[in-house]
N, C-alpha and C positions, 0 to 999 in steps of 0.2 A: 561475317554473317551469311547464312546460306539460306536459299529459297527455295523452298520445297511447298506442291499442293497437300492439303489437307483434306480427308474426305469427312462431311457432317454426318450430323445421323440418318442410318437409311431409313426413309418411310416408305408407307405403303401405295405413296402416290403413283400411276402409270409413267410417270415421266423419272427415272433414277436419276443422280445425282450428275448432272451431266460434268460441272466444276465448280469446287468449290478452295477458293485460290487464298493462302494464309501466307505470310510470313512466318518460315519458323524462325521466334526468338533466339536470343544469342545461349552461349551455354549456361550462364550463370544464372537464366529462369527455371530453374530449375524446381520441384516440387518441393525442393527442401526450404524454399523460400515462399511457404504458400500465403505468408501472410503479409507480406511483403508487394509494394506496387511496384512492377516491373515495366519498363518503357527503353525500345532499342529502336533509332531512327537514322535511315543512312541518305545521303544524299548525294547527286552527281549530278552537274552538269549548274544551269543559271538559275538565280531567286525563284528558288522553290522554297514552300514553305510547309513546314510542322508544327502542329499547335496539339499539347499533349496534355489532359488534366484529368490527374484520377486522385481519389478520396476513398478511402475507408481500406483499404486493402483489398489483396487479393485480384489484383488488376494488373494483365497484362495484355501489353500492344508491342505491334508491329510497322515500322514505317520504312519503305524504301521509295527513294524516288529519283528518276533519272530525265533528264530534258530541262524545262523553259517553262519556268510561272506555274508549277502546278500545285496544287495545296490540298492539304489533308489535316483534315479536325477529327479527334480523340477526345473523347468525354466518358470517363468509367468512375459510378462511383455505387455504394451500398451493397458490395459483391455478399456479404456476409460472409458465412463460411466455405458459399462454393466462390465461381469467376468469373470474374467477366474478361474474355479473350476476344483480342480483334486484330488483324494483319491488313495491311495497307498497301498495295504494289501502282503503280503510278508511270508509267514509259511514254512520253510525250510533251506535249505542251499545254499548260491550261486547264487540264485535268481538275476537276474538284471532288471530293470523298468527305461525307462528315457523318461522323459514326458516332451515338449515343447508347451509351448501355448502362443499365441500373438492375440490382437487384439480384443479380447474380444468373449463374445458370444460362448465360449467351455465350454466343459464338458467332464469329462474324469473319468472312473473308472478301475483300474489293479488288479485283485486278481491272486496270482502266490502261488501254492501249490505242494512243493516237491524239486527237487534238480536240478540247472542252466538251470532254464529257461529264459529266455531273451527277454524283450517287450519294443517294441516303440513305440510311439505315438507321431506325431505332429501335432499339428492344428492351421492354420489361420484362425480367423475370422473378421469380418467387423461387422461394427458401428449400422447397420441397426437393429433392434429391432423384435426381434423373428425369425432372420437366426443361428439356432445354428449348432454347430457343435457339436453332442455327440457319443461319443466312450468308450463301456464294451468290457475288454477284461480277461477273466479267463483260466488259463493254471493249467493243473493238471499233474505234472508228472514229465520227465525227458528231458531236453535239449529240447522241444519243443521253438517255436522261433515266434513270431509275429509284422508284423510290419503295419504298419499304420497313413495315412496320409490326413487330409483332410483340405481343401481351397474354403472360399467362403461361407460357411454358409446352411444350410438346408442340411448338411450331419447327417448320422446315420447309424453307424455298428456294430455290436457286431462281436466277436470270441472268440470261445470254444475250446479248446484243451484238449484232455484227455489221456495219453500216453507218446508216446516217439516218440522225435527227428520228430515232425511234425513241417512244415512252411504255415505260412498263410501270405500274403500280400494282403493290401484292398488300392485302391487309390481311393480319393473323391474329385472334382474336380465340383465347380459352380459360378457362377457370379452374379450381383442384376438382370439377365432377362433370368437364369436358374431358373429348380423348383428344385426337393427335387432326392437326391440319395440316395439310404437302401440297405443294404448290412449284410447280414448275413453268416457267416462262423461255423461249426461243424465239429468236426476233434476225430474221434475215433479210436486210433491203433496208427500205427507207420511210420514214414516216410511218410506221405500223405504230398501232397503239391496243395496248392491251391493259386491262384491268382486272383484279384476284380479290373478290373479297369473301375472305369463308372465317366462321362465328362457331365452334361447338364450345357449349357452355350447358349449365344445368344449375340446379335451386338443391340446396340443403333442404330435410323435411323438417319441421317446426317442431320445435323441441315443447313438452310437455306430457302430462301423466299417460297419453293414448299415443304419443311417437311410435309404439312398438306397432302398431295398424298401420304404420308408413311407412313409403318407401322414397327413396329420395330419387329425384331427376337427372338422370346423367345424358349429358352430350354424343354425337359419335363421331365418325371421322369423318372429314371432309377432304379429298383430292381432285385437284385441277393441274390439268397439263394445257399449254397454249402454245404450237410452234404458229407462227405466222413468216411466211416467205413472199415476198415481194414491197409493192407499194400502197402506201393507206389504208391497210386490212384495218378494222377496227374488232377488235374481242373484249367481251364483259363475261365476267363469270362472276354469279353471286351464291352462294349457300351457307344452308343455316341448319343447323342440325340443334337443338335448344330444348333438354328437356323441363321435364314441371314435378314438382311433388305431388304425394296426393294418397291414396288407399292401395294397399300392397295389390296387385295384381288387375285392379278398373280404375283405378284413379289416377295412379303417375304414370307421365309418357315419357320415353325416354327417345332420343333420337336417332335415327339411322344415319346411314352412311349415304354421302354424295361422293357420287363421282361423275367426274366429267374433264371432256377432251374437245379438243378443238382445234384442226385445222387450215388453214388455211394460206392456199397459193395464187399467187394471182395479185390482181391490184382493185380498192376500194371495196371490197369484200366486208361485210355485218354480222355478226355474230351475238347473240346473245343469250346465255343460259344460265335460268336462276331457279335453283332445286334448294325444298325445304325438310322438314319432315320428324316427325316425333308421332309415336305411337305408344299404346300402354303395355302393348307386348309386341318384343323385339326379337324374333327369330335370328338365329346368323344367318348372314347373309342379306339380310331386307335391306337395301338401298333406291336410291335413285338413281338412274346410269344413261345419261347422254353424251353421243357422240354427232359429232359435226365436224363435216367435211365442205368445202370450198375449191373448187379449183374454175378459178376463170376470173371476173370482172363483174363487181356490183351485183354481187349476190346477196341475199339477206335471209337469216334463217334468227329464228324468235322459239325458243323453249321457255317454259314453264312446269315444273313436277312439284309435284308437293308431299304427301306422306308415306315416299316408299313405295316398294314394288311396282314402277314406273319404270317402263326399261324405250328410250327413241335414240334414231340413228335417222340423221339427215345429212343426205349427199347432193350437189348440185355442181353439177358442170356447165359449165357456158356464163350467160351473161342476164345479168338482171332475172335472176330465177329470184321466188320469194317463200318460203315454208313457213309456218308456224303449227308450233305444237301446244297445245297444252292439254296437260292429265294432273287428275285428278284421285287422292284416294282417300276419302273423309275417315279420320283415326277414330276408332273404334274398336275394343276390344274383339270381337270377332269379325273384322274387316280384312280378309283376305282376299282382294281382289286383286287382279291385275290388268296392267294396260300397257301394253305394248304396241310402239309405231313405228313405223319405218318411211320415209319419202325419200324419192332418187327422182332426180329433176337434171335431163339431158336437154340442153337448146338455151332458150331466151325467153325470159317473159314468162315463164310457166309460175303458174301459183295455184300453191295449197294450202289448206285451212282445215288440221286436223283436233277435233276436241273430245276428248274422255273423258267420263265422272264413273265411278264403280259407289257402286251401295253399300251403306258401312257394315250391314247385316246379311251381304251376300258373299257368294264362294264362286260368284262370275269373272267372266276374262273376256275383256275386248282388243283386241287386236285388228289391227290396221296399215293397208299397205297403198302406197299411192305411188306409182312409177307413172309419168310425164316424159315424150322426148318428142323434141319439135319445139315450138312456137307460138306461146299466147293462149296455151293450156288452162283450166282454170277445175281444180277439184277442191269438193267441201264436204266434209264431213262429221258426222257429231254423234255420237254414239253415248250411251248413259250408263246401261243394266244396274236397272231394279230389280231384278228378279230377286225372287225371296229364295229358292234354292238355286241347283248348279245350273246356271246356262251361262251365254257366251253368244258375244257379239263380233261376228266376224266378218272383214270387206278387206275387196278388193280393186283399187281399180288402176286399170291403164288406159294410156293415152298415149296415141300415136300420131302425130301429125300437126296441125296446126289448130286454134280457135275450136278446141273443142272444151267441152262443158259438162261434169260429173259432179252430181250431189248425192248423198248418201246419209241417208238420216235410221239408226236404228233406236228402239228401248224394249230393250228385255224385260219382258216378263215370268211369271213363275213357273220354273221347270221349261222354258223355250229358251230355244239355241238360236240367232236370227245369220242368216250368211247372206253376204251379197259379194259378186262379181260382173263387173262391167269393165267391158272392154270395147274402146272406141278409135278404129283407124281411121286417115282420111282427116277430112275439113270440116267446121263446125258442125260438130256432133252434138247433140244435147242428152243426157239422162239423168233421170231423177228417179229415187227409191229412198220409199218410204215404208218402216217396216217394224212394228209393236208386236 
């Protein structure tokens, strides 16, 4: 029996496939046996153990394991006409793998290197033909822990573990009028804990004499990348992409695209980003896209996006910095706004507090920039545009030093453009601007 990696399917997530680790079966699984349940399990070394149960046909696994007590559980059943495939690799001691798959249309590969690591995987799939569900998950080390679930079909995650006593949870969640969710996790060091939960999904329109006035609700894609490098990073990512039925062109929303990324080096590091979003008209392209970066110690950065065309990027160096974002874009058929932010937070203690709303009947853009470097910094910001034609909310502010102090409050009105820049070097600095 030979081992070789297998790659899943590539999505459109930022983070490619970095491995995704299979057993290839022996030669006799052959296609020509598709109906047939196929199970090849090899073993070397002390009481290790294989536990294999599959039902209905069309089920094939992989089991290798070499070392001291390590155990691997197999459960494939209701493949129907497509398969459920899973590969097993296991090098150590105390290793556990339990892998459940129904329904067909999975794919699943576990490679666990070193001593009581512990991996789950479940996946639902459906009948439909090229909605898979594939999942790589590779743990190197100690007590590191994975678990992972996905429903629905057009899911794709991988997680990498390298260390000790790290946790990753990925949930994958779609329906036949959601699209595709990718989900990538990197986990370097020790204790880092990261979390994945992304949902596109959508509603049939109601069947009846006036269906043809309908349109039905579809999902969009949702991708999340999370490398974490060092000790205690903590990462959440949640999105939700969910459309609705309703009247062709103002009544069904359909969802846009998340995405988001997240960094983070250093140790006890906070992250957390959760983008939603469905609107009645979906240009290419409309998403929600945050990024976040971490490099130091007890840093904390807090997102919030909701319907699209929300574009933030939050950097923070040093120690104990704190950001929060949130933007806002009320769905609306002609709601074209946008809100773009940016914070970069150099020192300790710096805190920013930035918030966007755009009008559902406006063609405004707020944009916002907060750069902080020093100590004990504190900027706040909240900008809205009402404006009933084009204007545009735009600030800026820096900080230079220590204990200084920036508020910044804009609302657009009709046809005004509002700008502000403050810039404050030096020690307790105070400014405030106030601007309709």
């Amino acid at each position: 029996m030979a081992v070789c990696p297998i790659m899943g399917r590539t999505g459109k997530h930022p983070m490619k496939k970095m491995t995704v680790l299979a057993l290839a079966l022996a030669s006799s699984t052959s296609l020509a046996h598709a109906a047939g349940n196929e199970s090849v399990i090899g073993q070397i070394g002390a009481e290790n153990s294989a536990v294999v149960g599959q039902l209905g046909g069309n089920n094939k696994q992989g089991t290798l394991q070499a070392g001291y007590k390590n155990s691997a559980t197999t459960s494939q059943t209701a493949a129907g006409s497509n398969t459920n495939e899973s590969g097993i690799g296991q090098i150590g001691a105390r290793n556990v793998a339990e892998v459940g798959q129904t329904g067909g249309n999975n794919r699943q590969g576990t490679l666990q290197v070193g001593v009581r690591n512990y991996a789950v995987t479940s996946q639902t799939g459906v009948a439909t033909a090229g909605r898979l569900n594939t999942s790589g998950t590779a743990q190197f080390g100690y007590k590191n822990v994975s678990l992972v679930g996905q429903t629905g079909g057009n899911n794709d995650q991988t997680t990498v573990q390298i260390g000790s006593r790290n946790r990753s949870v990925t949930g994958q969640e779609t329906n036949k009028l959601g699209a595709t969710n990718g989900a990538g996790t990197l986990q370097i060091g020790s204790k880092n804990d990261a979390t994945t939960s992304q949902v596109s999904s959508g509603t049939a329109k109601a069947a009846g004499p006036l269906s043809f006035l309908q349109a039905d609700g579809k999902g969009g894609e949702n991708n999340a990348t999370t490398v974490q490098i060092g000790r205690g990073n903590v990462a959440v990512t949640g999105q939700a992409s969910i459309g609705a039925p309703g009247l062709i062109g103002v009544g069904a929303t359909r969802g846009v695209d998340n995405n988001a990324a997240t960094l983070q080096v250093g140790r006890e590091n906070f992250a957390s980003t959760s983008q939603s979003g469905a609107r009645p008209q979906v240009l290419p392209g409309t998403s929600n896209d945050s990024f976040i970066g971490q490099f130091g110690a007890g840093n904390v950065a807090l997102v919030g996006q909701t319907n699209g065309l929300n574009g933030q990027a939050t950097v923070q160096v040093g120690s104990k910095n704190s950001a929060i974002t949130t933007q806002s874009n009320v769905s609306a058929v002609t709601g074209l706004t946008q809100n773009a932010a940016a914070t970069f937070q150099v020192g300790a203690r710096n805190y920013a507090n930035t918030t966007q709303v755009a009008n559902p009947l406006s063609l405004g853009v707020n944009g916002s920039l907060v750069a902080q470097i020093g100590a004990d910094n504190s900027a706040v910001v909240g900008q809205t545009g009402l404006q009933g034609m084009i204007g545009a909310n735009l600030q800026q502010t820096i900080q230079v030093g220590a204990g200084n102090f920036a508020s910044t409050s804009q609302i657009g009105s009709s046809s005004v453009s509002n700008s502000s820049v403050t810039a404050q070097f030096g020690y307790k600095n105070v400014s405030v601007v106030s601007q309709k």
